[in-house]
C-alpha positions, 0 to 999 in steps of 0.5 A, a space after each residue: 500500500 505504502 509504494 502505491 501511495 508514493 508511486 501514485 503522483 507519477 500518474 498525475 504526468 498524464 494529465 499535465 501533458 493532456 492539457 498543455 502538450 499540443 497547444 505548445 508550439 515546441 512539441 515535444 518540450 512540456 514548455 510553451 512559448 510566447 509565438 502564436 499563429 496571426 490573425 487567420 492562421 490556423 496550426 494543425 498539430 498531433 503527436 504520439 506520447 508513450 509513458 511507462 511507469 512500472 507496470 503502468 503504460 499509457 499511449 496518447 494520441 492527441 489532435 489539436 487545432 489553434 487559430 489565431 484571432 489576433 496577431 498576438 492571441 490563439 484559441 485552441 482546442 485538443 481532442 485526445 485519444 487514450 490506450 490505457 495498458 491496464 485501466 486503473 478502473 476496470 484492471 483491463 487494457 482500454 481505450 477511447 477519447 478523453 477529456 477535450 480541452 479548450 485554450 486561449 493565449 494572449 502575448 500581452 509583453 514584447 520588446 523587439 531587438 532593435 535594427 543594429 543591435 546585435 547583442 541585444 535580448 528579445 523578451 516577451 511575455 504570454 499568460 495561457 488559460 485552459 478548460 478541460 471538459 469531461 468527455 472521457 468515459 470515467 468508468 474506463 479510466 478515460 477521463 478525469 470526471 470533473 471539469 478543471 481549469 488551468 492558467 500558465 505564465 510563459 517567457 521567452 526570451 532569444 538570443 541567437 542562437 539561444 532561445 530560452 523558454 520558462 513557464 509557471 502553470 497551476 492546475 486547480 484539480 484533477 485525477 490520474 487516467 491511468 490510477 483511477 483512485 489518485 485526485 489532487 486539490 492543485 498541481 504548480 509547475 515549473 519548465 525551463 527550456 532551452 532551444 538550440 537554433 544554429 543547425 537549422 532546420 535542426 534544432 536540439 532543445 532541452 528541458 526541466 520540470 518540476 511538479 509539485 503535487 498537493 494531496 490529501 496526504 501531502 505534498 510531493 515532486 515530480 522531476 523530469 529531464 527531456 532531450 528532443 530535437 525537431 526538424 524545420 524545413 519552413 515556417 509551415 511545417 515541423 517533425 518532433 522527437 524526444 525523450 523524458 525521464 524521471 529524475 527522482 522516486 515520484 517520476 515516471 521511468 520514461 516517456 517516448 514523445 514524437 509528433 508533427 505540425 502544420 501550418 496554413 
């Protein structure tokens, strides 16, 4: 009972990737950035993303559509597909959709680098805001069961060939897909991500996270390390790849992550 109970915040990684992967536009990373699409764009994204924990495994195949309404604001929403191997719920492997997931970004900061100034930093600023709505079927551990909301704060900041990403996000309440029995009152995080841009179209990225997870029992981390790269050839079109591990006891053992998007 006791190692359940401490393995139990390692579930809690599905959700977070469910609510913000795909509306990122640098899948594979946890972390968003500031960019958004512009005024009638529209930016067609999925991915694939294995995760084992013990004897746990769950595949997600989620397919996420965001269009701008503004030259610095997105709306977004995320359909996700789930294979649960097994179902915390029924003991037996099961799939189906999950909770869909609505988005809206705003770039409210920029200070641009001015003509000349090669040494200078580009900074701005974004805040992030989600709705996740429960059409997973709860009886198969596809969905959470309850409405949640959750809100990011994202930076970044360039300098070329540099571009570095952080990001506090809060989630109000959830549960775990893949262990039915797991609920938290609220999950606070924290990404920073790094981007390599000289070999492009390659670029290689890193990343930290740290969760911190409240539960009726207490409060305990979760802290992952991601190593990706991402291929791309036009501003319309990138693949992704990478790896996540976790780095202490509450983490998942890894997560295999790779997906593409288009732009039009």
């Amino acid at each position: 009972m006791m190692n359940t109970v401490r393995l139990l915040p390692a579930a809690l990684m599905v959700i977070i990737v469910l609510w913000s992967g795909l509306a990122s536009a640098t899948h594979p990373l946890f972390a968003d950035d500031t960019g958004t699409q512009g005024a009638g764009h529209v930016l067609i994204e999925s991915s694939i993303n294995y995760l084992k924990d013990n004897e746990f495994r769950s595949t997600a195949l989620p397919v996420a559509i965001t269009a701008g309404i503004g030259e610095t604001m997105d709306a977004a929403v995320e359909v996700p597909y789930l294979w649960l191997h097994p179902s915390p719920v029924t003991g037996t492997d099961e799939s189906g959709f999950s909770d869909v997931i609505f988005r809206f970004k705003h770039r409210f900061y920029e200070q641009e680098k001015k003509s000349g100034e090669h040494e200078q930093l580009e900074r701005s600023l974004a805040y992030q805001v989600a709705f996740t709505q429960p059409t997973g079927k709860e009886e198969k551990g596809l969905g959470a069961g309850t409405s949640r909301w959750a809100a990011r704060i994202i930076s970044t900041t360039e300098w070329e060939p540099v571009e570095l990403n952080a990001n506090l996000i809060y989630e109000s309440s959830g549960r775990a897909l893949r262990r039915g029995n797991f609920s938290f009152d609220n999950a606070v995080s924290l990404t920073v991500a790094v981007e390599y841009e000289r070999v492009k179209p390659w670029e290689p990225v890193v990343e930290l996270a740290v969760v911190r997870v409240k539960q009726p029992a207490g409060y305990s981390r979760i802290v992952t390390a991601l190593f990706g790269l991402i291929y791309e050839p036009t501003e319309e079109f990138y693949v992704d790849a990478g790896v996540r591990v976790g780095l202490n006891s509450d983490s998942e053992d890894y997560a295999l992550l790779a997906g593409f998007g288009y732009k039009f």
